[in-house]
N, CA, C and O atoms as a GROMACS GRO file, in nm:
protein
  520
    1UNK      N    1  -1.325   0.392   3.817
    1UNK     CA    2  -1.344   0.467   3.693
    1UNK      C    3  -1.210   0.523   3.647
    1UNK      O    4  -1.130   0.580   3.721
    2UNK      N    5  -1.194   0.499   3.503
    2UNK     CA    6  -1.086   0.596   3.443
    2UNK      C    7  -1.089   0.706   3.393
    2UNK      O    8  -1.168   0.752   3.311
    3UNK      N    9  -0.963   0.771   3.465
    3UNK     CA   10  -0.984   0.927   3.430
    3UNK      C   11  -0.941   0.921   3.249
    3UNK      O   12  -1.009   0.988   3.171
    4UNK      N   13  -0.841   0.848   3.206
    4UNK     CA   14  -0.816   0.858   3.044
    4UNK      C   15  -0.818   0.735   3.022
    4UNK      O   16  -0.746   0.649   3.072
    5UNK      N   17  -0.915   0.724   2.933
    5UNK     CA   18  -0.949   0.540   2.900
    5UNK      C   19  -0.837   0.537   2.744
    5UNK      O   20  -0.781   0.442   2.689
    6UNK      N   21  -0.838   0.626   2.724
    6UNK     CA   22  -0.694   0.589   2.627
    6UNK      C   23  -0.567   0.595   2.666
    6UNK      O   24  -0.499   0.568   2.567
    7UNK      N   25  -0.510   0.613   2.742
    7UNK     CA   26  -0.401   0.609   2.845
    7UNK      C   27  -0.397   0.491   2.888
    7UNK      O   28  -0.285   0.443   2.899
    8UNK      N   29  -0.510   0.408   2.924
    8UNK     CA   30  -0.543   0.316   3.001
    8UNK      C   31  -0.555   0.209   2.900
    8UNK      O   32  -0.536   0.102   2.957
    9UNK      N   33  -0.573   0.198   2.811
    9UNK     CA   34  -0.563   0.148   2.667
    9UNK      C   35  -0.400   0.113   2.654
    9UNK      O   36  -0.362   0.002   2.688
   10UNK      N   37  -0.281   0.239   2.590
   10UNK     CA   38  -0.165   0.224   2.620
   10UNK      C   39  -0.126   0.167   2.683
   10UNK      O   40  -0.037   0.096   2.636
   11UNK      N   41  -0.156   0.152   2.823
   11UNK     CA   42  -0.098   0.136   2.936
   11UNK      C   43  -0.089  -0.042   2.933
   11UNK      O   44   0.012  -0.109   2.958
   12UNK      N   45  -0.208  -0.087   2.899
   12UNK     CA   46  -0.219  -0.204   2.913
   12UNK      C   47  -0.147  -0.293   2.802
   12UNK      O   48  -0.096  -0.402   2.826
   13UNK      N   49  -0.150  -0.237   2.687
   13UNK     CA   50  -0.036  -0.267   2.548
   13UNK      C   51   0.111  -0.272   2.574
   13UNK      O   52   0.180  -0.370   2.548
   14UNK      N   53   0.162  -0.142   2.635
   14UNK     CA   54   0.256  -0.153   2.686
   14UNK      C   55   0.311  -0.283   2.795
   14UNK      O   56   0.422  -0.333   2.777
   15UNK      N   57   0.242  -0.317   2.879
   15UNK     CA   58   0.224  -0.394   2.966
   15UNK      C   59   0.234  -0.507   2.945
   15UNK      O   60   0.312  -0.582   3.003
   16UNK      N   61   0.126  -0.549   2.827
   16UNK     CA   62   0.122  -0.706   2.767
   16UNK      C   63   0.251  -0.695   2.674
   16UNK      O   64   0.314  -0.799   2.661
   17UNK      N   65   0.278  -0.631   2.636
   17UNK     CA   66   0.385  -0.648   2.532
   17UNK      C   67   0.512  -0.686   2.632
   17UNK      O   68   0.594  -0.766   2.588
   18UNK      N   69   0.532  -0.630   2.766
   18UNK     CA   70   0.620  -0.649   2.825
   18UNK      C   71   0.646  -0.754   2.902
   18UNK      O   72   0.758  -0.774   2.950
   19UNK      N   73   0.514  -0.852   2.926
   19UNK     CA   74   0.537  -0.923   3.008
   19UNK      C   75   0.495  -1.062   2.835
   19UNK      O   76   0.424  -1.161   2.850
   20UNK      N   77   0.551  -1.030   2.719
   20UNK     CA   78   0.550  -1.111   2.576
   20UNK      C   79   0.406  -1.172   2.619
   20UNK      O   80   0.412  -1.272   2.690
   21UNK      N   81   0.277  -1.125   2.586
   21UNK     CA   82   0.131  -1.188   2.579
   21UNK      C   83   0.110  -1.161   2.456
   21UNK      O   84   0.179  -1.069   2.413
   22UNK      N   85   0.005  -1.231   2.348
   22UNK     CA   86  -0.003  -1.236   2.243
   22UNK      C   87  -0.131  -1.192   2.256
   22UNK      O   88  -0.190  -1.190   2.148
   23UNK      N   89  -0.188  -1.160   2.336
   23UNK     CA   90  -0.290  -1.085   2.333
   23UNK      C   91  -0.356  -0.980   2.435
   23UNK      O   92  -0.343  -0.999   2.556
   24UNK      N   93  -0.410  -0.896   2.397
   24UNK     CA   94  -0.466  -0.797   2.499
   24UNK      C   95  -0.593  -0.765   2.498
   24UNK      O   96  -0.645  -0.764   2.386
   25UNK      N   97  -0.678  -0.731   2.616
   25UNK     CA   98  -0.820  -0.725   2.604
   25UNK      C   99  -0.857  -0.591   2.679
   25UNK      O  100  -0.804  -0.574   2.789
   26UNK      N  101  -0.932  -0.507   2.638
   26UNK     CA  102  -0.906  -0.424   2.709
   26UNK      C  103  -1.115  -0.372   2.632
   26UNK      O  104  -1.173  -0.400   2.527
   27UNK      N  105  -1.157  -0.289   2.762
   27UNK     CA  106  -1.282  -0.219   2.716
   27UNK      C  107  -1.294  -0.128   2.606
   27UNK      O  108  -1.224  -0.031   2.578
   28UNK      N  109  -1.431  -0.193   2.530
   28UNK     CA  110  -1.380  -0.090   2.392
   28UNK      C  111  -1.486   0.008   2.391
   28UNK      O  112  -1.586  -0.002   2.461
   29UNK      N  113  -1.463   0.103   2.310
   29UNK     CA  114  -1.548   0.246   2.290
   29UNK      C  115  -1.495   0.273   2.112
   29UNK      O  116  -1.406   0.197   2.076
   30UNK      N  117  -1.526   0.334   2.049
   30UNK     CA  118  -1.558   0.378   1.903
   30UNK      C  119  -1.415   0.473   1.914
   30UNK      O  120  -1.376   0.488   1.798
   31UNK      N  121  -1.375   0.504   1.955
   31UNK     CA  122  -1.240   0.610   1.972
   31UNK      C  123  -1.105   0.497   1.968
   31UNK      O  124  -1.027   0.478   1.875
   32UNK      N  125  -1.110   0.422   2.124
   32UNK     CA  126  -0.995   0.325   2.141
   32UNK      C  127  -1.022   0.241   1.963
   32UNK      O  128  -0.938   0.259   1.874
   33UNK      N  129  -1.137   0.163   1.942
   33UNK     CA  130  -1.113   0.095   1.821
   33UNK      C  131  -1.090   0.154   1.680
   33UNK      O  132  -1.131   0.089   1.584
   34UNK      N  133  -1.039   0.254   1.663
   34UNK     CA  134  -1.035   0.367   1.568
   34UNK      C  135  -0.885   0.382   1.587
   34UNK      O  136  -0.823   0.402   1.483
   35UNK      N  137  -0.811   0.374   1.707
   35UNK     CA  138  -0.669   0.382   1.732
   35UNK      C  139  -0.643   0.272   1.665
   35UNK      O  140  -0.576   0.269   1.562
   36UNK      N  141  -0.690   0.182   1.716
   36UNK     CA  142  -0.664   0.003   1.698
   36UNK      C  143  -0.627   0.022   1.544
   36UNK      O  144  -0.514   0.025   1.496
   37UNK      N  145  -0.724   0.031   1.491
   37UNK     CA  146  -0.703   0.057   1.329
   37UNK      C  147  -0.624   0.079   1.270
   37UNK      O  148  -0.577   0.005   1.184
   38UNK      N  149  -0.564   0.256   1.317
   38UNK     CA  150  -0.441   0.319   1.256
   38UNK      C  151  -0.327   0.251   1.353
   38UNK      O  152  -0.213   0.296   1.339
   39UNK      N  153  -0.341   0.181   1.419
   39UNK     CA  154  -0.249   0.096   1.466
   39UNK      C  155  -0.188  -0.035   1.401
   39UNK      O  156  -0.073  -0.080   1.389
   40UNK      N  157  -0.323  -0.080   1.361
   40UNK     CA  158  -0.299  -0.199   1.282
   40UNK      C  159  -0.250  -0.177   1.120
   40UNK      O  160  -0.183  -0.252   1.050
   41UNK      N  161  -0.327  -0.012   1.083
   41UNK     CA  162  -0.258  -0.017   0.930
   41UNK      C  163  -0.126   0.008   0.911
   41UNK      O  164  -0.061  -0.021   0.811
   42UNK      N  165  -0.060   0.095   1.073
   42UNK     CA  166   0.089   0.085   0.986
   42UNK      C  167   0.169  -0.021   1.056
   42UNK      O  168   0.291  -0.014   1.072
   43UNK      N  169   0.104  -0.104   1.091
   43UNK     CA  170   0.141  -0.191   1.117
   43UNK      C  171   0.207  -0.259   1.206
   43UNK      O  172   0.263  -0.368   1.196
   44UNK      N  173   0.193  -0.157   1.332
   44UNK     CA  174   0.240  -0.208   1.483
   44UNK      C  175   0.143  -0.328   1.568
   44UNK      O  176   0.191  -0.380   1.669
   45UNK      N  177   0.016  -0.362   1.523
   45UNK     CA  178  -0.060  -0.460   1.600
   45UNK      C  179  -0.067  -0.556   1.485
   45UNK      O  180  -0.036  -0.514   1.374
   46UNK      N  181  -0.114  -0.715   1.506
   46UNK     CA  182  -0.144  -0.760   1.398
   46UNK      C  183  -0.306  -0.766   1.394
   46UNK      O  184  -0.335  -0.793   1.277
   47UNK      N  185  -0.403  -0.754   1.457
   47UNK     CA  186  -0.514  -0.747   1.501
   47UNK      C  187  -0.615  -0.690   1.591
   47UNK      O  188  -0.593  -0.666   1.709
   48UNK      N  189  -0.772  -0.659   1.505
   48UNK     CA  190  -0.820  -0.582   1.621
   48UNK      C  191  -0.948  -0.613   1.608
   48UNK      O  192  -1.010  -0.563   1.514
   49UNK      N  193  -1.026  -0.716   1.715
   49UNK     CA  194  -1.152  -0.751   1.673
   49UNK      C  195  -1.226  -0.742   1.816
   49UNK      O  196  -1.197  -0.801   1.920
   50UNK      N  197  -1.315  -0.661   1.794
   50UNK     CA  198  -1.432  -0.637   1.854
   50UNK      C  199  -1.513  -0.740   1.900
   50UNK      O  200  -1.561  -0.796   1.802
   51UNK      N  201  -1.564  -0.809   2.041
   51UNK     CA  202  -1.618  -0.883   2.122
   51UNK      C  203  -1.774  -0.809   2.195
   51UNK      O  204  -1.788  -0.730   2.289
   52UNK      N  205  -1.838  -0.851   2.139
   52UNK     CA  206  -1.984  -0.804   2.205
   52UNK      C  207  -2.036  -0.877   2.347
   52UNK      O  208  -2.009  -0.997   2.352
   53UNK      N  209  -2.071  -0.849   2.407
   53UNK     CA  210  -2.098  -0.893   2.537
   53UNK      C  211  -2.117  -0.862   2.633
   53UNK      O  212  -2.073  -0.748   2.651
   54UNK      N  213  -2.182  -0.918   2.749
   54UNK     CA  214  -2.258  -0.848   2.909
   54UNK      C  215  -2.162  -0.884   2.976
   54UNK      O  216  -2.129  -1.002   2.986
   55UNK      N  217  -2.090  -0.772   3.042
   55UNK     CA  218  -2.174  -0.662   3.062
   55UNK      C  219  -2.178  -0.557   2.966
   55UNK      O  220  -2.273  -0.487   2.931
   56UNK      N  221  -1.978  -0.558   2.907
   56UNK     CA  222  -1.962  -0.451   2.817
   56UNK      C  223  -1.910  -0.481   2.719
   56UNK      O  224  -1.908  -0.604   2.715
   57UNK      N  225  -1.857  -0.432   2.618
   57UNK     CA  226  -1.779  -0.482   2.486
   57UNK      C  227  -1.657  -0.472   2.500
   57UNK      O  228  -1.616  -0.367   2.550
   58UNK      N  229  -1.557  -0.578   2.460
   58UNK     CA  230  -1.446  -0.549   2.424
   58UNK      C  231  -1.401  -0.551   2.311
   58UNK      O  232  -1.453  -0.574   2.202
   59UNK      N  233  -1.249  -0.511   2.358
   59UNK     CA  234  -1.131  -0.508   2.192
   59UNK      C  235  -0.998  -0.651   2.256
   59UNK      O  236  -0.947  -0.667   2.366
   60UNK      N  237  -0.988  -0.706   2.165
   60UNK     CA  238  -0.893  -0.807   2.152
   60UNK      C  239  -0.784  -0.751   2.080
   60UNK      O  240  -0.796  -0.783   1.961
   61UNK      N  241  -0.680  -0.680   2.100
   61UNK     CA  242  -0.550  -0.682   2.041
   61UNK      C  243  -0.466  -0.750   2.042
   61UNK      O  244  -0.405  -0.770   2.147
   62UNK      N  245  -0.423  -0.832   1.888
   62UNK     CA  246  -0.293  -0.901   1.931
   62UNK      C  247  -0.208  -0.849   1.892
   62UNK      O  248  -0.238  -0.771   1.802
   63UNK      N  249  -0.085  -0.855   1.922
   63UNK     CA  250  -0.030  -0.825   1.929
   63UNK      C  251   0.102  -0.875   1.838
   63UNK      O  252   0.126  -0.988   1.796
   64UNK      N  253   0.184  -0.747   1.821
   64UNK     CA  254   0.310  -0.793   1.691
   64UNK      C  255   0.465  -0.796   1.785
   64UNK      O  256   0.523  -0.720   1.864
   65UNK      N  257   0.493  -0.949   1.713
   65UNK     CA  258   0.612  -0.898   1.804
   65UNK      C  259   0.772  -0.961   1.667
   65UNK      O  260   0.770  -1.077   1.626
   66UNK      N  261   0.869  -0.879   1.629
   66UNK     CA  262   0.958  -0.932   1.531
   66UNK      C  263   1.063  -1.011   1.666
   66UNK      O  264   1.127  -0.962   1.759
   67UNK      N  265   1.039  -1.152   1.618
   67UNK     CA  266   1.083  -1.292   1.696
   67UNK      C  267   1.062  -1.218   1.869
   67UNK      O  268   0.952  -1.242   1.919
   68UNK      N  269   1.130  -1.160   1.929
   68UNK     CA  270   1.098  -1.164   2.094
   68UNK      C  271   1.059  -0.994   2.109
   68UNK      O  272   1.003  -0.940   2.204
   69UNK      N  273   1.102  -0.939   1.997
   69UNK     CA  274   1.092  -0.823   2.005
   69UNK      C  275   0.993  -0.735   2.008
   69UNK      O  276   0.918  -0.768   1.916
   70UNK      N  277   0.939  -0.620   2.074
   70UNK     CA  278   0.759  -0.603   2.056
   70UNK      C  279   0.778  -0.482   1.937
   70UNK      O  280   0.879  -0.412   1.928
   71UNK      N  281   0.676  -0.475   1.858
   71UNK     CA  282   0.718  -0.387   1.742
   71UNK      C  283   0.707  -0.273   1.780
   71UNK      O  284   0.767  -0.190   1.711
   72UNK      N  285   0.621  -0.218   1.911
   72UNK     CA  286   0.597  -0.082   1.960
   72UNK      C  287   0.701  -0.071   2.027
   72UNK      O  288   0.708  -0.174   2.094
   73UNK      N  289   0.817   0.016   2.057
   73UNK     CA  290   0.906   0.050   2.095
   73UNK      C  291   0.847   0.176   2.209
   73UNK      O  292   0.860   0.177   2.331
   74UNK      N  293   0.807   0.236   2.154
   74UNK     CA  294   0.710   0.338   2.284
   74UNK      C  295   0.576   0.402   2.209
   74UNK      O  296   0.543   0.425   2.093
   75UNK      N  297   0.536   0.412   2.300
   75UNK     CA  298   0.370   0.484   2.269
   75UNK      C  299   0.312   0.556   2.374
   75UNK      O  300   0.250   0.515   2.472
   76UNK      N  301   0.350   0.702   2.327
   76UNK     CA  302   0.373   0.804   2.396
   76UNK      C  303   0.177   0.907   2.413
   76UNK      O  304   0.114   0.925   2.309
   77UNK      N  305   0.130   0.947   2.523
   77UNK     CA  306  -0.002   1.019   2.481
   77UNK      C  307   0.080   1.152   2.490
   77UNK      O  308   0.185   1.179   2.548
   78UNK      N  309  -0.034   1.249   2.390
   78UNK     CA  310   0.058   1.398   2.386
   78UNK      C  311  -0.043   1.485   2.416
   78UNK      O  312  -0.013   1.570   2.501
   79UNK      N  313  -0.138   1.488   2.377
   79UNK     CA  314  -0.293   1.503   2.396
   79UNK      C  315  -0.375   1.438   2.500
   79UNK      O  316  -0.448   1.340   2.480
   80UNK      N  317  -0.352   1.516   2.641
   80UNK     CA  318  -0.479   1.483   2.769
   80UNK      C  319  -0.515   1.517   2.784
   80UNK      O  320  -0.496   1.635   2.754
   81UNK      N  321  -0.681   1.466   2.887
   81UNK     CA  322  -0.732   1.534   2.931
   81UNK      C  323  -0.732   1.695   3.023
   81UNK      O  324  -0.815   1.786   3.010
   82UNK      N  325  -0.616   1.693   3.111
   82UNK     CA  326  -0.596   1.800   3.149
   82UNK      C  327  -0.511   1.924   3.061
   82UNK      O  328  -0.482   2.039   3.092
   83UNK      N  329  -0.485   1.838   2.932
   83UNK     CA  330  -0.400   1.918   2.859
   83UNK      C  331  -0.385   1.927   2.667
   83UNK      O  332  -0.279   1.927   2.603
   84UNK      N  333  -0.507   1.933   2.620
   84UNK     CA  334  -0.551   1.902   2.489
   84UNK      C  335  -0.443   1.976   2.444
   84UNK      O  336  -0.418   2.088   2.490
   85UNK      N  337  -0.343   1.894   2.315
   85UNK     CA  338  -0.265   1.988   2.184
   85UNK      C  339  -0.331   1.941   2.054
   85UNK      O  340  -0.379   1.832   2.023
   86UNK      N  341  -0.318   2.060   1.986
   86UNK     CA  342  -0.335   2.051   1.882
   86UNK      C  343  -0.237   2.101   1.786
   86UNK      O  344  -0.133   2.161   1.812
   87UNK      N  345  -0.282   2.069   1.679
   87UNK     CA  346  -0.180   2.082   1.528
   87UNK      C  347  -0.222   2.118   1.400
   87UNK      O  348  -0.281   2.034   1.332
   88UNK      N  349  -0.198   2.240   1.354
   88UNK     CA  350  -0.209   2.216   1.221
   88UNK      C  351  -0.202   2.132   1.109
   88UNK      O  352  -0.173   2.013   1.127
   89UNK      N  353  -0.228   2.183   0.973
   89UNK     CA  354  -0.162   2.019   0.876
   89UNK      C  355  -0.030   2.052   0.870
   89UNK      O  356   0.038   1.956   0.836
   90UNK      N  357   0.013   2.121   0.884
   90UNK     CA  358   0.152   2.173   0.805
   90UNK      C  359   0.215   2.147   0.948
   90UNK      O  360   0.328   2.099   0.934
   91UNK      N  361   0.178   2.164   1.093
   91UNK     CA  362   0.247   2.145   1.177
   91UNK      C  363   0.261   2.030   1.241
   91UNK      O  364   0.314   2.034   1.352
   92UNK      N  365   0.216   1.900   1.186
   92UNK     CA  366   0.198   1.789   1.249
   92UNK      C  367   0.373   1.680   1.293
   92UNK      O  368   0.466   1.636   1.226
   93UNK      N  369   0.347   1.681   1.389
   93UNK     CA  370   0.441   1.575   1.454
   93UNK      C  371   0.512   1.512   1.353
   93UNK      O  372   0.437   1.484   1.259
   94UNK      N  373   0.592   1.490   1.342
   94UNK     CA  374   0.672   1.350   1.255
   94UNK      C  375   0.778   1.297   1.340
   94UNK      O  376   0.894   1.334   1.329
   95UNK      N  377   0.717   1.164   1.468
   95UNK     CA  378   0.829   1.129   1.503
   95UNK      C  379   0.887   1.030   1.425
   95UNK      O  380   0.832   0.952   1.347
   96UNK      N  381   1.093   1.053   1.478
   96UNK     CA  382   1.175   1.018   1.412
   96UNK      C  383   1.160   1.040   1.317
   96UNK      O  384   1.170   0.948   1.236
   97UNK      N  385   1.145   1.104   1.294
   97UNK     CA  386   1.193   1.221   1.140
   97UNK      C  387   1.160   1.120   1.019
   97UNK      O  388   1.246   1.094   0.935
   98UNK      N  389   0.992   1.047   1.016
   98UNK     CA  390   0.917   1.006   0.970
   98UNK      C  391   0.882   0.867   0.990
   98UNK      O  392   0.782   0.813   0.943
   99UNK      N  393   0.956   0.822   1.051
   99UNK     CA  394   0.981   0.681   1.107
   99UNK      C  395   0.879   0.612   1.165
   99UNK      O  396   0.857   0.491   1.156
  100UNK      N  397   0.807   0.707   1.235
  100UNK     CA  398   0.763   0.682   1.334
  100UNK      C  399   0.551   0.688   1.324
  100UNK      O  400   0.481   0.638   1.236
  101UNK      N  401   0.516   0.747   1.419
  101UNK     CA  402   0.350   0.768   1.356
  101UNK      C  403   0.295   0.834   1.470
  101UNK      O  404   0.307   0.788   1.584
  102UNK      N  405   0.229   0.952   1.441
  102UNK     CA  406   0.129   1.015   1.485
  102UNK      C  407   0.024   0.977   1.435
  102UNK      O  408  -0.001   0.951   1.317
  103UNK      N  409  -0.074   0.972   1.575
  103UNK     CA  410  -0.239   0.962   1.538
  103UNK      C  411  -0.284   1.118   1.599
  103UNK      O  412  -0.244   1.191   1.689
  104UNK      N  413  -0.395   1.121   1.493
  104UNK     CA  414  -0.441   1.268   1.513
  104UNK      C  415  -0.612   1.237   1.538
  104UNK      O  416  -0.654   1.125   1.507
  105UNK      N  417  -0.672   1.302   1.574
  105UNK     CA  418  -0.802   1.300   1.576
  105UNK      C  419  -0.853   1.424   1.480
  105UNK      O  420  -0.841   1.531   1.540
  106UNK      N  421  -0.898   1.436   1.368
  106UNK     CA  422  -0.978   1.512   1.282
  106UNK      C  423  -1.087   1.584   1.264
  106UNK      O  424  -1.150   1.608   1.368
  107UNK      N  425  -1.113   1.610   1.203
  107UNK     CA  426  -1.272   1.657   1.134
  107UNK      C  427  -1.355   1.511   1.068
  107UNK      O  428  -1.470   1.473   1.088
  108UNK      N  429  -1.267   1.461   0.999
  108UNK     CA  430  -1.257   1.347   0.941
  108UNK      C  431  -1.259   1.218   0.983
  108UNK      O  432  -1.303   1.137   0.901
  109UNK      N  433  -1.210   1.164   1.122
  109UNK     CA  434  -1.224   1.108   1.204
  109UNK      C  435  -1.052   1.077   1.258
  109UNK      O  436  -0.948   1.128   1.215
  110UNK      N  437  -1.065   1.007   1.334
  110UNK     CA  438  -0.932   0.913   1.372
  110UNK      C  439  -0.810   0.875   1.243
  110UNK      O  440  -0.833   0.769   1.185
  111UNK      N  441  -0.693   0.949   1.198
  111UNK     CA  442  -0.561   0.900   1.129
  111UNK      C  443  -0.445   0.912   1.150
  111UNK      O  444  -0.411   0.977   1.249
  112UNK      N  445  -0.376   0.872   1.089
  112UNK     CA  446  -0.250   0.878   1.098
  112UNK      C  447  -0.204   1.024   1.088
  112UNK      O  448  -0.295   1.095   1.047
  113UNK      N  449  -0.096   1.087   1.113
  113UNK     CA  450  -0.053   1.216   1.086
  113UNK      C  451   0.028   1.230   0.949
  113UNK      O  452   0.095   1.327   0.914
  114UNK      N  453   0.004   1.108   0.879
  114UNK     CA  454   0.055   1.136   0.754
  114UNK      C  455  -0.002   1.164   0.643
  114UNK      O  456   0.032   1.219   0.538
  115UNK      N  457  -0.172   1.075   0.718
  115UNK     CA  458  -0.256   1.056   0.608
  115UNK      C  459  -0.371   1.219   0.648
  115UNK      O  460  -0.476   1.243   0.589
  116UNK      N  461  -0.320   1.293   0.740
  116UNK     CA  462  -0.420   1.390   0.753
  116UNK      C  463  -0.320   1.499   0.714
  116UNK      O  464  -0.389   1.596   0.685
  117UNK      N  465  -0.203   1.526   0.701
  117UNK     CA  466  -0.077   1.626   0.662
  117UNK      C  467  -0.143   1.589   0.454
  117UNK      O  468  -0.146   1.695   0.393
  118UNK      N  469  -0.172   1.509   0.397
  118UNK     CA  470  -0.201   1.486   0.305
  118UNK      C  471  -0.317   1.523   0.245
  118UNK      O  472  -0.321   1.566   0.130
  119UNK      N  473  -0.440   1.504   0.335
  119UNK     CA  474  -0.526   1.560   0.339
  119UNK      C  475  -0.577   1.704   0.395
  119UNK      O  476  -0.689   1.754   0.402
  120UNK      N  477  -0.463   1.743   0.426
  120UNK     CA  478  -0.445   1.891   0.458
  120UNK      C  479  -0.532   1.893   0.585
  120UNK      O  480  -0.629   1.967   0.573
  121UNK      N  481  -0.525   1.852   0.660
  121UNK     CA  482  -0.614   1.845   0.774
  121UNK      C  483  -0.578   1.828   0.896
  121UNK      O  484  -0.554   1.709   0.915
  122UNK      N  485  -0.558   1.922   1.034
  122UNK     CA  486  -0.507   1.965   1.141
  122UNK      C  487  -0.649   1.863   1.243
  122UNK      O  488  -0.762   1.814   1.231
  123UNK      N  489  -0.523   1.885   1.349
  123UNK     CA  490  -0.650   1.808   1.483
  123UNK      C  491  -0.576   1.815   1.587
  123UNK      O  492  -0.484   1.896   1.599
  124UNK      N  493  -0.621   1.701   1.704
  124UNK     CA  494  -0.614   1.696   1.847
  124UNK      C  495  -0.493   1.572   1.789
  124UNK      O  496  -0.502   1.487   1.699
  125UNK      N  497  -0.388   1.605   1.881
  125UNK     CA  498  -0.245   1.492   1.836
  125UNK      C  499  -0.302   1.407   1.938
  125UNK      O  500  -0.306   1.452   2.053
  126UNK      N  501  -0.340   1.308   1.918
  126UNK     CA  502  -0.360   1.197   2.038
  126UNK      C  503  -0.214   1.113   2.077
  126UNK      O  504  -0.194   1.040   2.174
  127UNK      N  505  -0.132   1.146   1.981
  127UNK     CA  506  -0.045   0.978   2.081
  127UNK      C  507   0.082   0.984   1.915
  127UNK      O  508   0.058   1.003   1.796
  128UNK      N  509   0.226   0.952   1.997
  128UNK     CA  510   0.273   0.892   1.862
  128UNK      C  511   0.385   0.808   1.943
  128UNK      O  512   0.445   0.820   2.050
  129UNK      N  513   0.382   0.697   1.814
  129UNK     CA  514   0.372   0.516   1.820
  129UNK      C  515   0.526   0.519   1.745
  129UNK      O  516   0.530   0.577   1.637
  130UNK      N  517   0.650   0.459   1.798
  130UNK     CA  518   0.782   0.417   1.711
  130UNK      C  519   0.812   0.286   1.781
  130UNK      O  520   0.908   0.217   1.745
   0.00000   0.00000   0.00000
């Protein structure tokens, strides 16, 4: 059993990206495929499709890479289990001094930290992606 199935998520992205796999499979839940998303809109994954099946469901990420290069440079969690942060709207993360992307978890659901600083809307910082 995993103690942070989104960690464990990362972990495995990181991983495939490192050993150049064009794809990653990893167990899905309504949270991880909600990352996938704001992953894929700004555009660090090229794909994220959901696999139904026994025993459990997965997520298929493929993965982006510019010619050998993996487009995720790091993907950091900031927000754990043993250690929840949170953020205002006005106080939200901007790594590399906008460059970069925070995902936040909301009221609203799962976004980017740009698109919830916009929407005036504070949360749980889950993770930020350069």
């Amino acid at each position: 059993m995993v103690s942070d199935p989104i960690a464990d998520m990362f972990i495995r992205i990181k991983n495939a990206q490192a050993v150049k796999h064009a794809t990653v499979v990893i167990p899905a839940s309504k949270m991880k495929e909600n990352i996938a998303r704001v992953l894929q809109e700004a555009g660090y994954i090229e794909s994220v499709t959901r696999n139904e099946g026994t025993p459990c469901d997965t997520l298929e990420i493929t993965l982006k890479y510019a010619g050998k290069v993996p487009a995720i440079t790091t993907l950091q969690r900031i927000s754990k289990p043993g250690l929840r942060r949170y953020s205002s709207a006005t106080s939200l993360p901007r790594p590399l001094s906008g460059h970069g992307l925070a995902i936040v978890s909301t009221t609203k659901g799962i976004m980017s930290g740009l698109q919830a600083q916009k929407a005036g809307l504070g949360g749980e910082v889950i993770a930020t992606v350069w």
